[in-house]
C-alpha positions in Angstrom: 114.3 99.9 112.0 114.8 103.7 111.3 116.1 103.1 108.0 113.4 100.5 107.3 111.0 102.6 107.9 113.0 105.9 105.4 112.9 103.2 102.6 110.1 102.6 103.0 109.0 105.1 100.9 111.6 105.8 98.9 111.2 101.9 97.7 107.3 102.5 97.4 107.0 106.3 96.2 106.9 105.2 92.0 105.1 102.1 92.9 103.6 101.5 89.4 99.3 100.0 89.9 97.6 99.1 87.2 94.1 100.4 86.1 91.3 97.7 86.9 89.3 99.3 83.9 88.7 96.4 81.7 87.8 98.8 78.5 90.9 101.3 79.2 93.3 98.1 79.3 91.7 96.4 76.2 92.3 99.2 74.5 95.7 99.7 75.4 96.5 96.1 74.4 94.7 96.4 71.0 96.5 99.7 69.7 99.6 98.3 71.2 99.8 101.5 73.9 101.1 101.5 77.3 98.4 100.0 80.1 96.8 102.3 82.2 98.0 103.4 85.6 96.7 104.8 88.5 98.4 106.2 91.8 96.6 105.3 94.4 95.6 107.8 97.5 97.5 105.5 100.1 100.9 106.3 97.9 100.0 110.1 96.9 99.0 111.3 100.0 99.0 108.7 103.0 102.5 107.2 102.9 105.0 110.0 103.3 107.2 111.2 103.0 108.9 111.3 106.5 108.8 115.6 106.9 104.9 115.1 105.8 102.1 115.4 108.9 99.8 112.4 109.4 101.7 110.6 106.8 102.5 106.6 107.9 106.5 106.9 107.2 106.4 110.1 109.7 103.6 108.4 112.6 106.5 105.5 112.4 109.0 107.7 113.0 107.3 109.8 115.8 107.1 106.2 117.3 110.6 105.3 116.8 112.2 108.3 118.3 109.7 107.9 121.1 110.5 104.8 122.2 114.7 105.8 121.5 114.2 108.0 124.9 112.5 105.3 127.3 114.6 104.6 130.0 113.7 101.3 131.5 115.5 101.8 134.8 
């Protein structure tokens, strides 16, 4: 689950999302240009990475290592 939770964002980190402009994409299909991207807030600040405070990857792994020293005796 550890390693799930490292790739994570190092599967997700150049996540490619698409501009929902309608005019910006029109245009990029008209003039035969790349379509417009955007990096989302959830990608460039909220998912890690892992050494990163308040980050998703790194509240997982706080979690993780938690739950690694129960001892259910």
């Amino acid at each position: 689950m550890e390693n799930m939770n490292f790739n994570l964002y190092t599967n997700n980190i150049n996540s490619t999302v698409y501009s929902p402009d309608p005019a910006g994409t029109t245009n990029a299909m008209l003039n035969n240009l790349p379509l417009p991207t955007i990096v989302p807030k959830f990608i460039k600040e909220g998912l890690g990475p892992n050494s990163s405070a308040n980050t998703m990857v790194a509240d997982i792994d706080s979690g993780l290592r938690v739950t690694a020293v129960v001892n259910l005796t």
